[in-house]
C-alpha positions in Angstrom: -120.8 -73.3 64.1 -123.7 -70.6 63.2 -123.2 -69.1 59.8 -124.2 -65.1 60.1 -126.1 -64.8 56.1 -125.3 -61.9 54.7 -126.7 -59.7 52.0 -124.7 -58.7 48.7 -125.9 -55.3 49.5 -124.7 -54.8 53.2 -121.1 -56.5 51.6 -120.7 -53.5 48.9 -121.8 -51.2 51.5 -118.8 -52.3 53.7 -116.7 -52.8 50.1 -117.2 -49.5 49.0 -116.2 -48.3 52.7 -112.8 -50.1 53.1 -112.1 -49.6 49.7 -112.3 -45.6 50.2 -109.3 -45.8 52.1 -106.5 -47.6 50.1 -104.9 -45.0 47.8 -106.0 -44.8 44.3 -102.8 -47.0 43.0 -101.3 -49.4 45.6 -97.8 -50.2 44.8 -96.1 -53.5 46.9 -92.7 -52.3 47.8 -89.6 -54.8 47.9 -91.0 -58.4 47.4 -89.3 -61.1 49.1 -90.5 -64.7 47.8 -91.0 -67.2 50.2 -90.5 -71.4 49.6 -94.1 -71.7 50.3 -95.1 -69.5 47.4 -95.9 -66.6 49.7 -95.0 -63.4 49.3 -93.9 -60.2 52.1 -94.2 -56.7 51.1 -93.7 -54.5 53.0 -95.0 -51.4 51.5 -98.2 -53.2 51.1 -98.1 -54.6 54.4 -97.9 -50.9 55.7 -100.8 -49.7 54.1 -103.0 -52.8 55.2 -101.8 -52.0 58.8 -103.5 -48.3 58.6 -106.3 -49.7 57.3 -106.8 -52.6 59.3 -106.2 -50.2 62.5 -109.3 -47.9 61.0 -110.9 -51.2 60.8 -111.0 -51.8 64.4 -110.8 -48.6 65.8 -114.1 -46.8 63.9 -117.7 -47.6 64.5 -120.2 -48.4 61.6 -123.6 -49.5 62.0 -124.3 -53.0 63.3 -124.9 -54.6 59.8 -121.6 -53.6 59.0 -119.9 -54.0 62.4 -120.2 -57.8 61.8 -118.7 -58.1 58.8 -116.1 -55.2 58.5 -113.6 -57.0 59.8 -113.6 -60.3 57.6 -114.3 -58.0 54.6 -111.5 -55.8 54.9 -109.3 -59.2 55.0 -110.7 -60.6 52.2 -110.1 -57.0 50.4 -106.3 -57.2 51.4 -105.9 -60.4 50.4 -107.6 -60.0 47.2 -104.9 -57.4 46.7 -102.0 -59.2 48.0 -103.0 -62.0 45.7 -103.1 -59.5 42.3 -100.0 -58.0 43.4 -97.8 -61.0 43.7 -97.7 -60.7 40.0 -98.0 -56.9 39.5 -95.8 -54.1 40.4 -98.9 -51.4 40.7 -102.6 -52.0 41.2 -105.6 -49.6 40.8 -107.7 -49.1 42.9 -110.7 -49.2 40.3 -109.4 -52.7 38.9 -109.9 -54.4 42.1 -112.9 -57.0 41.6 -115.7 -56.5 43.7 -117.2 -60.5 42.8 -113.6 -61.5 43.7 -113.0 -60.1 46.8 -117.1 -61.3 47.4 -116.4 -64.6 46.3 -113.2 -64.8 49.1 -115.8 -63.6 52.2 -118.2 -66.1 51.2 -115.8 -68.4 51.5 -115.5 -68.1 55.3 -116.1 -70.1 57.5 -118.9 -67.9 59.7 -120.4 -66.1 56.8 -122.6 -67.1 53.4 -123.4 -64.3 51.1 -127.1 -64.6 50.9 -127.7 -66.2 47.1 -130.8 -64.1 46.3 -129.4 -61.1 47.0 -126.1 -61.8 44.6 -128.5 -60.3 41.7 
């Protein structure tokens, strides 16, 4: 498997994209609990969908075309992660290294190290 590197730069320049679109305080809706220890809401699972839709349906330039994708995933589940133990997020307390850390963390991309700083 070929790992596409990526710079910390192009990643906040997708970030910042995706994270335009969630509203400015993301509630979850109903939680149900599963026996696995995940978690469904819906309400939250409706907002990804919108955003995951603009996701696939828009063009970005081909830096960010790669990675959009993947990001936007890690974004959502950096959310649905928070909000299993919250009943509102902001918007402006989501964590940028946090969501970073989770994309470098796939399996086809590495966040370039040199450009972290």
């Amino acid at each position: 498997m070929i790992l596409m590197e990526v710079d910390t730069s192009q990643v906040r320049a997708a970030y910042e994209l995706i994270l335009a679109k969630w509203p400015d305080v993301i509630e979850p809706g109903e939680k149900s609990f599963h026996i696995d220890g995940g978690c469904n809401m819906r309400k939250l699972n409706e907002i990804h969908n919108q955003i995951e839709n603009w996701a696939s349906e828009s063009e970005f330039a081909p830096e960010l075309d790669e990675i959009i994708g993947s990001l936007e995933w890690s974004v959502y589940q950096t959310v649905h992660s928070a909000l299993k133990n919250l009943s509102i997020l902001r918007k402006s307390d989501i964590d940028f290294e946090a969501v970073l850390s989770r994309f470098d963390g796939h399996p086809n991309y590495k966040v370039n190290p040199d450009a972290k700083n």
